[in-house]
N, C-alpha and C positions, 0 to 999 in steps of 0.2 A: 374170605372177605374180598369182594370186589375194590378193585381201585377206581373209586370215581374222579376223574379230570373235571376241573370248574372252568365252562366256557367264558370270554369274556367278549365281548362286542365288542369288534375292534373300531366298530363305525362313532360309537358313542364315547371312545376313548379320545378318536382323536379330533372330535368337534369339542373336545375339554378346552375353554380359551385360556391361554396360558400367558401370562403376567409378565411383562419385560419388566428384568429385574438392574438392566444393564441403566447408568446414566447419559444424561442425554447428552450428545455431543456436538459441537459447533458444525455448523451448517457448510461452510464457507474455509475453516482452518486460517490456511493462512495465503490465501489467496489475495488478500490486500495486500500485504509484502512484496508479494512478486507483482502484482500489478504499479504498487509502484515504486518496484525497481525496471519493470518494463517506460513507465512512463518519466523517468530521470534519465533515458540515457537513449529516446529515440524520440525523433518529432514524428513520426507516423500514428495512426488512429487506434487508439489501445484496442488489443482484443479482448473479447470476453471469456476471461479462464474459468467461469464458473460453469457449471452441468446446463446444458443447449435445454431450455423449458419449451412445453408445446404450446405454441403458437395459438390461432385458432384456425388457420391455416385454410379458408376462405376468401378467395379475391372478393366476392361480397362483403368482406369485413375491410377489407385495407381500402377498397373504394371510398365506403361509406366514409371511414377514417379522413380519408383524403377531405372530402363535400364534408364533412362538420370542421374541420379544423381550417377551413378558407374561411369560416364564420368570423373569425379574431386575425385580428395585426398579432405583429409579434409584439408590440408592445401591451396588447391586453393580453395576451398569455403570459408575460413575464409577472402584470400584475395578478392573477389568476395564484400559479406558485409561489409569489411575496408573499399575499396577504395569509395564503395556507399556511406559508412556515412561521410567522410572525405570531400564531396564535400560541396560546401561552405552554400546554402539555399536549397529550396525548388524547384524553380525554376530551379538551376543546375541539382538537382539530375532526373526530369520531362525532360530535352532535354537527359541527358543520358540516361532515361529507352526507349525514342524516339526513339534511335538512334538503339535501340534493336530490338524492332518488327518493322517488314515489312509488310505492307498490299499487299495485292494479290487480283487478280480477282477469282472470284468464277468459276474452272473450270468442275464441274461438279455437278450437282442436281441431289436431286432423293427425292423428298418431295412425302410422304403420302397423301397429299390432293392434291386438285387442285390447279391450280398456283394464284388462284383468289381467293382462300381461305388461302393458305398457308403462311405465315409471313417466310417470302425468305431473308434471308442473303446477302448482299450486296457485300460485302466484306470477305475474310478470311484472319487469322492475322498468322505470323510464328513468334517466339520467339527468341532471343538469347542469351547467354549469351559469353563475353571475358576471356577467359582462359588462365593462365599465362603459357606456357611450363616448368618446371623446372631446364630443361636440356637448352634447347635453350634460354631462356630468354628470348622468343617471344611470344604476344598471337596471340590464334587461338578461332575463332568464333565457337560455340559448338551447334546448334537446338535442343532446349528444349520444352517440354511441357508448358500450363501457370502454371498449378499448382507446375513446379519445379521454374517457374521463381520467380512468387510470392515468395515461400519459399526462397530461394538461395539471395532474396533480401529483405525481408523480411517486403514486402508489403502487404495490401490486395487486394484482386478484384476488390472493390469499385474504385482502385485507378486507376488500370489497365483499367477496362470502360470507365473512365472519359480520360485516355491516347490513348486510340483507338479511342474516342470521335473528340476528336483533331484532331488525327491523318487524320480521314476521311473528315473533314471538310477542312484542308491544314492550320492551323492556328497551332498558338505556347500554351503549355499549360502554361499557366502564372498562379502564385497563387495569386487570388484576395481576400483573406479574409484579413478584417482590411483593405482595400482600400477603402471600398462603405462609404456614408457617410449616407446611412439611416437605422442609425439605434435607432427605436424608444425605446427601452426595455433598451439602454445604462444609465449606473449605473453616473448619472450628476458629476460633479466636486462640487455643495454644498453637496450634497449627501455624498460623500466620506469624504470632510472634516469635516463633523458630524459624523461618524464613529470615524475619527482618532482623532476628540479632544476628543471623549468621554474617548475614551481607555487611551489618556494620562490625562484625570483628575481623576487616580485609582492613588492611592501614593504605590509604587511600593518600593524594596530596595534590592540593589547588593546580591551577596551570600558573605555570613562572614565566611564562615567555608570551601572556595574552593582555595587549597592551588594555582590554577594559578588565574592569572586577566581573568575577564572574563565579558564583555559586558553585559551578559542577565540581566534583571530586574526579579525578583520575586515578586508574587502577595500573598497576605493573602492565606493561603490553605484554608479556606472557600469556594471560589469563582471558580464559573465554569461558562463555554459558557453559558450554558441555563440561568441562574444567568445575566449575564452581559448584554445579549441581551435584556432579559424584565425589565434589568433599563436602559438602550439603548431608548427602544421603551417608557418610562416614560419620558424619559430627553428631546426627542426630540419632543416637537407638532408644532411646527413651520414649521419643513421639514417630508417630509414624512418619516417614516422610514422604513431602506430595511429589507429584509428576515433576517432570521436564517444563514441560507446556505451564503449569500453574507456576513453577521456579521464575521460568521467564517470564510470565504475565507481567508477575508483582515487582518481578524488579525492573522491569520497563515502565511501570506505573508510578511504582512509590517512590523511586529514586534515582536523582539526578548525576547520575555513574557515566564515565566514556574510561576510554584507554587510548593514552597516549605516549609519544616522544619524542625529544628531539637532541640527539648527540651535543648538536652545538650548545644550545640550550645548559645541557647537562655540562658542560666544557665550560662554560664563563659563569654558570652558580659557581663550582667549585672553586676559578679562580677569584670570585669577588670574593667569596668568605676564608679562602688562603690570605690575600691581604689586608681587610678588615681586623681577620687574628693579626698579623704581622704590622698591624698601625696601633693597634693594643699593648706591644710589647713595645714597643720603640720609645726611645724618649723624643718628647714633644719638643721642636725646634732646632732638628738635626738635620744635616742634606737626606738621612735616610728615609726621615719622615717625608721629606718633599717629594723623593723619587716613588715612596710607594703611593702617597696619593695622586701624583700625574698617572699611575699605572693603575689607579682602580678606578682613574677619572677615564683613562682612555679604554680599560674594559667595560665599562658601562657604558663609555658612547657604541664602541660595537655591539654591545646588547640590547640598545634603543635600537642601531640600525637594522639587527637582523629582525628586529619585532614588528620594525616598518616595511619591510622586505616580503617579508610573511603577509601582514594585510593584505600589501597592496595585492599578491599570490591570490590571496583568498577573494578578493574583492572582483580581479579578473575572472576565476572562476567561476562566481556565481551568474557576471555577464555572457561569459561562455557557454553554459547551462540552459540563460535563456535563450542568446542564441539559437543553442539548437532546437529549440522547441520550436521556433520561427520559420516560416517559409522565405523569408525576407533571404536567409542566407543559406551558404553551401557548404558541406565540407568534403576536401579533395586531399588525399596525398600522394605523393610524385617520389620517385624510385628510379635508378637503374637496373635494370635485369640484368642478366648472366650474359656476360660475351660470349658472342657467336662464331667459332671461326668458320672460316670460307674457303675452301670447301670441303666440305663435312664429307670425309673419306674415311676407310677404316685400316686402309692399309700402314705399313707401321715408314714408310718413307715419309708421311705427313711429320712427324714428329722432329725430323731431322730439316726441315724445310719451313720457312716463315709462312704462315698464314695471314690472309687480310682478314679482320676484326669486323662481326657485323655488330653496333653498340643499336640498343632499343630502351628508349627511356618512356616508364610509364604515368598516365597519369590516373588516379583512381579515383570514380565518384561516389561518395560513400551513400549517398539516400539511393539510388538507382541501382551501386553495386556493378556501373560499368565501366570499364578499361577504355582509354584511349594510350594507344603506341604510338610513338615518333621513334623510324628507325634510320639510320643513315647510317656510313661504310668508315672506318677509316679513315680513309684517304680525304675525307669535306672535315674532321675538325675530329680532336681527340676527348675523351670521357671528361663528364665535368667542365667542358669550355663553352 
């Protein structure tokens, strides 16, 4: 009995299209984060951390760009983007960018290949945008390029495709995300409420030393995300437990948590409620009683002062913050370097013998990043004078 092998086509195996079974995953991460922590802590022009998109990459395009967008003042572009984000959802502001471009018949070709080879344009689109007169108080329709439209309304193309999309098929662009109902990868309702009793059986307590009321709960400063997540993922074997990323989504979301401390702080709670007890015990109209109430009067006043101390702390800082965002101002810091002796020999009689001191005191500018030195000898004035 012969052995027969069963051929298989490998060509037709691997034009099988095969199904991502993987969930879909954020675009961007966490690229807001860093951007703004880049933009808290430099007045220079944010850069773009996200993946560099192609362009269209045409001086023909940024030309045209240039000549439509001299059409408007800056103050009609500004109302151009008011009136778009004012509108009420998504779906409104999708019939208004509708109502902009015009599709057209393709009136003339001129394709490189042949027409059986060429991938031929169906359609061409003409842009517009509503321009307020300033004088007349009327607007006037203005034909724009896409790449001014995009900008002036301050969409992507992504969005623009999907509206031309529409637009050619004669149907309305509706926003259907959060309508479908399959969706497998959704974060369950036991799911979540294992999250949130977790986070509410941490014993939490108000801030004592913040001269307004104030909502938030503080947590032990010990304790961090990474921390809480892997007694998270201990506490729970019952329910599966979610990611990292979904840990910290919800507790950034749903609840009003920091972690804090403050020594001192912790140092006059303890003495106010040491002598509180010790005014409980005392009999009423004793020198004892007198002396402990001048001492919980005179702890409290230091606990007003340090709470005023601290504002005022915080209230500087927020000015300093803006500050730096300002070109208005500069920030410099100033140093001595390392004494110089004079003259830099290596022989070992230097040692035994005084040297003249060369002192170089710096001054550092922090946006530019450059040095200026002031150096002078000894013998004109000594360090610090």
């Amino acid at each position: 009995m012969s052995n027969v092998t069963e051929c298989v086509d490998s060509d037709a195996s691997d034009n099988t299209p095969l199904i991502n079974l993987t969930r879909k995953r954020k675009s961007f991460g966490r690229v807001q984060d860093a951007a703004k922590k880049i933009r808290n802590h430099t007045n220079t022009p944010l850069i773009n951390l996200t993946r560099k998109r192609k362009s269209f990459g045409r001086v023909q395009d940024a030309a045209k760009k240039i000549r439509n967008h001299t059409y408007e003042t800056d103050n009609q572009r500004k109302d151009i983007i008011t009136r778009f984000n004012k509108l009420h959802d998504r779906n409104e502001q999708n019939n208004h960018l509708c109502g902009l471009i015009g599709i057209q018949n393709i009136k003339r070709r001129r394709p490189r290949r042949h027409e059986a080879e060429a991938n031929l344009r169906d359609n061409s689109f003409v842009y517009k945008v509503r321009v307020l007169n300033e004088v007349t108080g009327l607007f006037k329709e203005v034909q724009i390029c896409q790449l001014a439209f995009n900008n002036l309304h301050g969409i992507t193309n992504r969005r623009v495709v999907t509206l031309k999309k529409h637009l050619k098929s004669g149907g309305f662009c509706r926003d259907k995300r959060g309508t479908h109902l399959n969706r497998p990868h959704k974060l369950t309702k036991d799911r979540l409420e294992s999250i949130h009793k977790h986070i509410n059986s941490f014993k939490g307590r108000k801030s004592h030393y913040s001269l307004k009321d104030s909502t938030r709960i503080y947590l032990p400063e010990s304790l961090n995300m990474k921390k809480m997540h892997q007694m998270y993922v201990e506490r729970s074997p019952s329910v599966k437990p979610v990611s990292y990323e979904t840990y910290r989504n919800n507790f950034l979301k749903d609840f009003n948590i920091g972690t804090d401390t403050c020594s001192s702080c912790d140092a006059t709670k303890v003495k106010v409620e040491s002598l509180e007890s010790k005014l409980r015990l005392v009999q009423s109209g004793t020198e004892g009683e007198a002396k402990l109430k001048a001492d919980l009067k005179r702890v409290e006043a230091e606990a007003k002062l340090h709470k005023l101390r601290a504002a005022t702390f915080y209230i500087r800082k927020r000015i300093q913050k803006k500050k730096r965002k300002s070109n208005d101002y500069e920030g410099i810091t100033m140093d001595y370097c390392k004494n110089l002796p004079t003259p830099n020999k290596t022989t070992n009689d230097v040692y035994y013998k005084r040297q003249l001191t060369f002192i170089s005191f710096n001054i550092h500018v922090l946006s530019s990043n450059q040095s200026v030195f002031y150096t002078y000898p000894q013998t004109i004035a000594k360090k610090r004078s």
